[in-house]
Each structure stands twice: as C-alpha cells, then as structure tokens.
C-alpha positions as CSV (number, residue, x, y, z in Angstrom):
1,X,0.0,0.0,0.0
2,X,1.6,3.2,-1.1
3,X,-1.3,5.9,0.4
4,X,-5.0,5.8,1.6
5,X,-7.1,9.0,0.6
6,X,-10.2,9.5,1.5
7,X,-11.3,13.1,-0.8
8,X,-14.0,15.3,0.1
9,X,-16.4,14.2,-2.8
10,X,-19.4,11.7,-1.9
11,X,-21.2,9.4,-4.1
12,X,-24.6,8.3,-4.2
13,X,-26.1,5.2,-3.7
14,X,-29.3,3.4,-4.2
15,X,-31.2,1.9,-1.1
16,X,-34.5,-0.4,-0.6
17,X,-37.3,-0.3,2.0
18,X,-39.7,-1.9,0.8
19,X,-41.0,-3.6,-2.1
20,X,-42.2,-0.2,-3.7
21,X,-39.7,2.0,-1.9
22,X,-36.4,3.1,-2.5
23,X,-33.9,6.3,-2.4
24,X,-30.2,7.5,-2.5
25,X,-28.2,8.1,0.3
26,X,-24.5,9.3,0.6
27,X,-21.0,7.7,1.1
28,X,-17.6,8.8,1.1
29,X,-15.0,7.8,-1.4
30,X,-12.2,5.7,-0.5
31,X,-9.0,5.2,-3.0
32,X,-5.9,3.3,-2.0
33,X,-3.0,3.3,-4.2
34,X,-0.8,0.2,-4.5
35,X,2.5,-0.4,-6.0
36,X,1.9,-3.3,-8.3
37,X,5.3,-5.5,-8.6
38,X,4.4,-6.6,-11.9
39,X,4.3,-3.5,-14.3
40,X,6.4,-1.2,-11.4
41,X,3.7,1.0,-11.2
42,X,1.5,2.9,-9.1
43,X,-2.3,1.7,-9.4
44,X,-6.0,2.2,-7.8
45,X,-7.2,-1.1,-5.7
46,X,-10.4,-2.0,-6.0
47,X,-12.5,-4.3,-3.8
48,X,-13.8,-6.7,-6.6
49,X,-15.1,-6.7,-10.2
50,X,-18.8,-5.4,-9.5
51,X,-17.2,-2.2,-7.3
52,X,-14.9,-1.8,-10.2
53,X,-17.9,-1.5,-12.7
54,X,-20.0,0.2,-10.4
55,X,-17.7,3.8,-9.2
56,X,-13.4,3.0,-10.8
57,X,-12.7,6.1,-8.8
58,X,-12.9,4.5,-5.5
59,X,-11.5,1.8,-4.2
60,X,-14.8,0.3,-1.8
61,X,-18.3,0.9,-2.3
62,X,-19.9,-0.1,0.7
63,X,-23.3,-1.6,1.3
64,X,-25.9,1.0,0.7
65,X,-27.7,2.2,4.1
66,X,-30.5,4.6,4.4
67,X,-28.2,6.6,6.9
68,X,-25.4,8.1,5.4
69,X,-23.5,8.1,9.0
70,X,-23.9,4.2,8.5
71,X,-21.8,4.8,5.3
72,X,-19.5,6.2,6.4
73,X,-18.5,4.2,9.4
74,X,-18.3,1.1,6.7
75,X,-15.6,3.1,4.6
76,X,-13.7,4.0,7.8
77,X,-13.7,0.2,8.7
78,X,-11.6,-0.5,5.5
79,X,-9.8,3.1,5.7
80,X,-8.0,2.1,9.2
81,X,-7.9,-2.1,7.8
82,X,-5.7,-0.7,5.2
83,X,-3.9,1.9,6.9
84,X,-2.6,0.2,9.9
85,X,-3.2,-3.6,9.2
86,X,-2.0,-4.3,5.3
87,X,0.0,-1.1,4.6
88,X,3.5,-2.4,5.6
89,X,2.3,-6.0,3.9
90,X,2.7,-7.8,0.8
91,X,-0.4,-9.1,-1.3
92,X,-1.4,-11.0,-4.2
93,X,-3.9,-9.1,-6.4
94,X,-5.5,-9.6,-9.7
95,X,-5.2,-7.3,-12.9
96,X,-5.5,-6.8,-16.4
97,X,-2.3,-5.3,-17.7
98,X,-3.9,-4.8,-21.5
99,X,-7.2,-3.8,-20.6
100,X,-7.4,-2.1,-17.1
101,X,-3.1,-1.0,-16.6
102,X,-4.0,1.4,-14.1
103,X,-6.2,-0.7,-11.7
104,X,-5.7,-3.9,-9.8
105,X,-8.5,-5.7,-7.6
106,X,-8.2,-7.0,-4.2
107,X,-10.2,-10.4,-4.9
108,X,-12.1,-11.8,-7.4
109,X,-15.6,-12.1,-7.6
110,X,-16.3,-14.3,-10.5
111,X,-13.4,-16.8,-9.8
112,X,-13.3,-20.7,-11.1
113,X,-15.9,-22.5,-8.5
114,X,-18.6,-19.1,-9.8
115,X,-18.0,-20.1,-13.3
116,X,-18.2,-23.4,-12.8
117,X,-21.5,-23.4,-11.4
118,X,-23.0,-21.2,-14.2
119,X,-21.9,-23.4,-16.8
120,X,-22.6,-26.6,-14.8
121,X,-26.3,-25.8,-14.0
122,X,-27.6,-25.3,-17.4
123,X,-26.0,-27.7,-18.5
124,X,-27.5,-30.5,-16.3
125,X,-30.4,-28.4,-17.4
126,X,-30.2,-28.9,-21.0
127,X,-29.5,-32.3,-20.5
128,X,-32.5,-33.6,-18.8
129,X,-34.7,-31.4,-20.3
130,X,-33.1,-33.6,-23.7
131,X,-33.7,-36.8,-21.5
132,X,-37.4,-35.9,-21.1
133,X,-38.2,-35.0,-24.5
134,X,-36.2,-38.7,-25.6
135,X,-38.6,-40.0,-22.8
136,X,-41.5,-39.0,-24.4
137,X,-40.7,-39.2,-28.3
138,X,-39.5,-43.2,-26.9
139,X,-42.5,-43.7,-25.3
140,X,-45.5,-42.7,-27.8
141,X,-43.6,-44.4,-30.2
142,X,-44.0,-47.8,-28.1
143,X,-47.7,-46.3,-27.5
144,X,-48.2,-46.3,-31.1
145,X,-46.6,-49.8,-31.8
146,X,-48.7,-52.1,-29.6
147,X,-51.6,-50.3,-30.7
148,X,-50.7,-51.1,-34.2
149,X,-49.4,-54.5,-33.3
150,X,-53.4,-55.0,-31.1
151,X,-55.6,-53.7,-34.6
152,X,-53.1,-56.6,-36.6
153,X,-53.9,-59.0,-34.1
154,X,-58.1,-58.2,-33.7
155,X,-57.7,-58.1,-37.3
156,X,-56.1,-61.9,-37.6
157,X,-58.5,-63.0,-35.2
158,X,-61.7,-61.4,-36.8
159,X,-60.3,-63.0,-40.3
160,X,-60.2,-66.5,-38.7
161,X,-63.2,-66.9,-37.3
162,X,-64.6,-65.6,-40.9
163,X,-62.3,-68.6,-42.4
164,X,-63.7,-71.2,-40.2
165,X,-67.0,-70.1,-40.4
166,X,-67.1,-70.1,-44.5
167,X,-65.7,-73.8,-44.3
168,X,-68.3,-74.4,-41.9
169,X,-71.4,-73.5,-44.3
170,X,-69.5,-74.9,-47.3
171,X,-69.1,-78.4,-45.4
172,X,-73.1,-78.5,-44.2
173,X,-74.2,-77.8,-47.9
174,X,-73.2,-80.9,-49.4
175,X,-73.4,-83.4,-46.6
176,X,-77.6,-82.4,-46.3
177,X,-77.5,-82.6,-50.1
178,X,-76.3,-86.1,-49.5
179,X,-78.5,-86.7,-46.5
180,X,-81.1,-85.5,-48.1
181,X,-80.9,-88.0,-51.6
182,X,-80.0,-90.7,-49.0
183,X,-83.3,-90.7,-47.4
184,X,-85.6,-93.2,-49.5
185,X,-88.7,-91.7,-47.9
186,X,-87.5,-88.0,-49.3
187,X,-86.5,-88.8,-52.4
188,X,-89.8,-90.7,-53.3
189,X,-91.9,-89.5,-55.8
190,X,-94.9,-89.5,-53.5
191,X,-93.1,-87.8,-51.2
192,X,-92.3,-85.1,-53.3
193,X,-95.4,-85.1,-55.4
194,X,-98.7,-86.4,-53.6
195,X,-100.8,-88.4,-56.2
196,X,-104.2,-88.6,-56.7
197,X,-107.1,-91.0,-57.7
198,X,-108.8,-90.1,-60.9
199,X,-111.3,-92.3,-62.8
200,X,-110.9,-93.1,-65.8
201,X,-114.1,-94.7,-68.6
202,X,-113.7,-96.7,-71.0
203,X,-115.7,-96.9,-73.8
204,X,-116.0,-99.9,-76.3
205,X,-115.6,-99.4,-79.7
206,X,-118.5,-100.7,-81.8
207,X,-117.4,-102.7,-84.7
C-alpha cells in the first residue's frame, strides 16, 4: 500500500425499504494506491469486479444504508484495515495489464468455483430437459406400436373366425344334399309329389 485518501467528494447510492420503496443516500470515497510489482507502477485497488464497474474512482463501495452516518462508518472500517493492518504487507492481487493498466482488484468475484457453477447448472439443465423430451418421443412411439401391433392382431383374429365359419357352411351344404338323396322316404316321388285318384271310362268301340 503506497497511500490511503479519502477526498472530500461523496457518491450516491441506491437503497431499498420496501418492495415499492427506494432512495439514494450518501457515502464517502475511499481510493488506496498500490504499487503493483508486476508493471512497477502505481495503481488504484479495488475491492472486486462489480465495485470496479459500479464507481473506478474508489477503491470500496460499501453496502448502501438509508443513513449516510452508517456509510460512512463502513468506509472508515476499510480506511483504518488498510492503513494500519496491510500497509507495511505484501499481497497478491489480480489485474489486467492490457485492458485495465492502471487498476488492480483486491479479490475476485467471479473466480473458477462461480464459473463453474453457471456453466454446470444449465448444462445438467439442457440435459435432462433432452432426456425428457427422448422420454417422451420413446414412449409414444411404443404407445403407437402395440396399438398397431393389437388392430393386426383383432384383425387376424376377426379374419379367422370368418375362415372357419365359410368352411363351416360350405361343409353343411353338401353333406344335407347327400343326406337329403339318402333318405328313400324323401326322395320318393310320393313324397315329393302327392298323387291322386282319378277315374278313368272306357268306352267300347263298336265294330
């Protein structure tokens, strides 16, 4: 830590009291300069990526209170961490020498275990969303092949008992045919055509 300034301009932030309410409130600007090993140069810490985005002239942004007072005392926390704690100390921080040469951050808020978990969990998203549309495409097609597989099979069945049924009235047409000119009492002619008596004269021819 090279110096800790703390300039008389104050920044605004954005606070919530509700779930229709909100308003700005005040805090104080905190910069600390480091001397970054690397590129031998003088540089502006920040806390992490999101404080960078959100003010690069300060070094912390603190959480934003309704009372500016309450502001205040956050920055002073870090103000006196840095001043007496790390100033005669060594520390690792992170920066972007193409990019960002003239600031450095403190930690990292987006580091491997935060990217890992936004690209796992869509992942094992995508995936069994895919597994339940495989699911379902896998199972109407079975739906759809033991119904036609059931209509084949009603179908077999119905034509079968058609078959035997035909044979059945073709095989009863001859044999009572046969049953029928078997029978001497049916296939007598007075049986099948009644006769009657009718007299009959006859007259003598004169010679």
């Amino acid at each position: 830590v090279v110096s800790v300034l703390r300039p008389e301009e104050m920044f605004e932030c954005i606070f919530t009291c509700g779930a229709d309410c909100k308003g700005t409130s005040l805090y104080p600007c905190l910069q600390i300069f480091v001397n970054n090993s690397e590129s031998n140069s003088v540089v502006l810490l920040h806390f992490d990526e999101q404080q960078l985005v959100l003010n690069p002239k300060c070094s912390y942004v603190p959480p934003c209170e309704r009372d500016n007072q309450k502001n205040r005392d956050n920055v002073l926390l870090w103000e006196d961490y840095f001043t007496k704690e790390v100033s005669s100390q060594s520390f690792t921080c992170f920066f972007n020498q193409q990019r960002r040469p003239d600031d450095v951050l403190w930690q990292r808020s987006h580091d491997t275990s935060v990217l890992l978990h936004c690209v796992l969990w869509p992942m094992v998203s995508l995936l069994l969303g895919t597994l339940i549309v495989l699911l379902t495409v896998c199972a109407r097609s079975l739906a759809v092949r033991a119904e036609a597989l059931q209509k084949r099979k009603c179908s077999y069945e119905v034509c079968q008992d058609l078959s035997i049924t035909t044979s059945d009235c073709r095989s009863n047409k001859p044999g009572d045919f046969l049953a029928m000119n078997s029978d001497p009492e049916l296939s007598s002619p007075s049986r099948t055509l009644p006769l009657f008596a009718v007299p009959v004269r006859r007259r003598d021819r004169e010679h």
